[in-house]
Backbone bond lengths (Angstrom), bond angles and torsions (degrees), N, CA, C in turn:
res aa  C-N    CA-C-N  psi(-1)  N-CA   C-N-CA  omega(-1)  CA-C   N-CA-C  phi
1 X - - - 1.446 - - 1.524 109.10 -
2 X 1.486 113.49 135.72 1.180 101.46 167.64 1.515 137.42 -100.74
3 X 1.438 114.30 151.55 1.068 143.59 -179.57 2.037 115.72 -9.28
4 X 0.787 130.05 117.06 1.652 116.68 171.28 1.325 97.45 -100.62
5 X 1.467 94.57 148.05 1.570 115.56 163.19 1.714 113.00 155.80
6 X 1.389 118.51 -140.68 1.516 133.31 173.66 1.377 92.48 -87.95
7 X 1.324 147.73 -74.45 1.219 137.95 -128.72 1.798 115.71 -86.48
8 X 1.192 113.21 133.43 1.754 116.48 174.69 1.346 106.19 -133.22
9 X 1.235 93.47 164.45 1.600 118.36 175.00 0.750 115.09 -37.52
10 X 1.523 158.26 163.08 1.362 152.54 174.23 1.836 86.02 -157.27
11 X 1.488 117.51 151.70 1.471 143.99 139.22 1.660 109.04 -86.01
12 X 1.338 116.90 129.01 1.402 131.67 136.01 1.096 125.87 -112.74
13 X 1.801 120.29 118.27 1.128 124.37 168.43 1.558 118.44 -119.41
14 X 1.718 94.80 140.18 1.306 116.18 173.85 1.431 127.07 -30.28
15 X 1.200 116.18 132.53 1.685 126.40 174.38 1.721 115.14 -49.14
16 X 1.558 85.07 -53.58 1.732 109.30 -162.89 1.271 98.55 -88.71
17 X 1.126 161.41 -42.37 1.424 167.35 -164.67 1.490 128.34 -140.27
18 X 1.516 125.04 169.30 1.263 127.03 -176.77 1.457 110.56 -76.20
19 X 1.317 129.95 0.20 1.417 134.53 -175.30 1.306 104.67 -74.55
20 X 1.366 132.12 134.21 1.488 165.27 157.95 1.319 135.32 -88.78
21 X 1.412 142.60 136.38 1.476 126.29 167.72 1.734 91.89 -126.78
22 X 1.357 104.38 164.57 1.689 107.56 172.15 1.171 98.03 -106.02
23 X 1.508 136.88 179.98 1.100 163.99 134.67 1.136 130.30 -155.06
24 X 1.795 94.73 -174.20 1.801 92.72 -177.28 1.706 114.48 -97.44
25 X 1.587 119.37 153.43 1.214 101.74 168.12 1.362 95.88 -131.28
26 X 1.657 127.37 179.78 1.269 151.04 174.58 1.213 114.54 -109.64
27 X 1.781 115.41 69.09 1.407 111.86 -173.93 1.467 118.47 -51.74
28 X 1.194 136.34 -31.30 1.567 128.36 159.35 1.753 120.52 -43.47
29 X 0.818 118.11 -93.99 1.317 127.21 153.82 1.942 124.98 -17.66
30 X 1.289 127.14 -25.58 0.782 115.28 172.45 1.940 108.74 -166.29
31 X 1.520 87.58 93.28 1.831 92.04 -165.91 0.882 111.04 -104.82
32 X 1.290 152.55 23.28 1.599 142.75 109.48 1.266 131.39 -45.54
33 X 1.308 125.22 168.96 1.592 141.36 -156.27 2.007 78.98 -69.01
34 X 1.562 103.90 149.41 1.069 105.81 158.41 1.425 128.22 -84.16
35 X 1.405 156.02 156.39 1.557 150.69 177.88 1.156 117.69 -132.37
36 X 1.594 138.25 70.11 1.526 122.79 -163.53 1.694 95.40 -109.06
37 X 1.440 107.92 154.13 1.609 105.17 165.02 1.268 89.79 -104.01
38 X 1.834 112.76 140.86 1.080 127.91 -172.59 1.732 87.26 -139.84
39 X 1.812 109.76 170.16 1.083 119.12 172.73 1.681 112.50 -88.52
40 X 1.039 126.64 136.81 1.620 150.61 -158.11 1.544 95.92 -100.02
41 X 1.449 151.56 83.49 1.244 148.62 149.57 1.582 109.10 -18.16
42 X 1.593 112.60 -59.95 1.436 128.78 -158.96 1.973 91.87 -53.44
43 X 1.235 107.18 -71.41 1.586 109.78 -152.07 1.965 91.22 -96.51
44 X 1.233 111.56 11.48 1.764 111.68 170.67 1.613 105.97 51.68
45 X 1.386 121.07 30.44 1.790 106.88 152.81 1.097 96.61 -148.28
46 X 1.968 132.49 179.22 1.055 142.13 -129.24 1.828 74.80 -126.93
47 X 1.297 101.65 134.00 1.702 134.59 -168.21 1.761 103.36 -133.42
48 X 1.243 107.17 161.27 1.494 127.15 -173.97 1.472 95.75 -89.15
49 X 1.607 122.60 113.05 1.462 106.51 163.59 1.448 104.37 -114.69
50 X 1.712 106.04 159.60 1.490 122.53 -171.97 1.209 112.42 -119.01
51 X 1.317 123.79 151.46 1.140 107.51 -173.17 1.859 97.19 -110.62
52 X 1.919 85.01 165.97 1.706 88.20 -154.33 1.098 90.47 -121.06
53 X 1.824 111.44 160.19 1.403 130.37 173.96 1.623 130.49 -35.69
């Protein structure tokens, strides 16, 4: 069962490539698009990922 509260699943996908990670976010606390630079496996350096619809 899942979890109650503020926080859901979120997709972030990569700038540079089709690579993705999920996570959690705290839609209260932070309700804009998310922006993390994370490291990119696909193209091997750390890229801007966004999070998607």
């Amino acid at each position: 069962m899942a979890k109650k509260g503020n926080r859901q699943i979120i997709k972030i996908k990569s700038s540079a490539s089709p690579h993705f990670y999920s996570t959690f976010k705290n839609k209260v606390n932070t309700t804009g698009r998310l922006e993390i630079k994370k490291y990119d496996p696909v193209v091997r350096r750390h890229v801007m990922y966004k999070e998607e619809k």
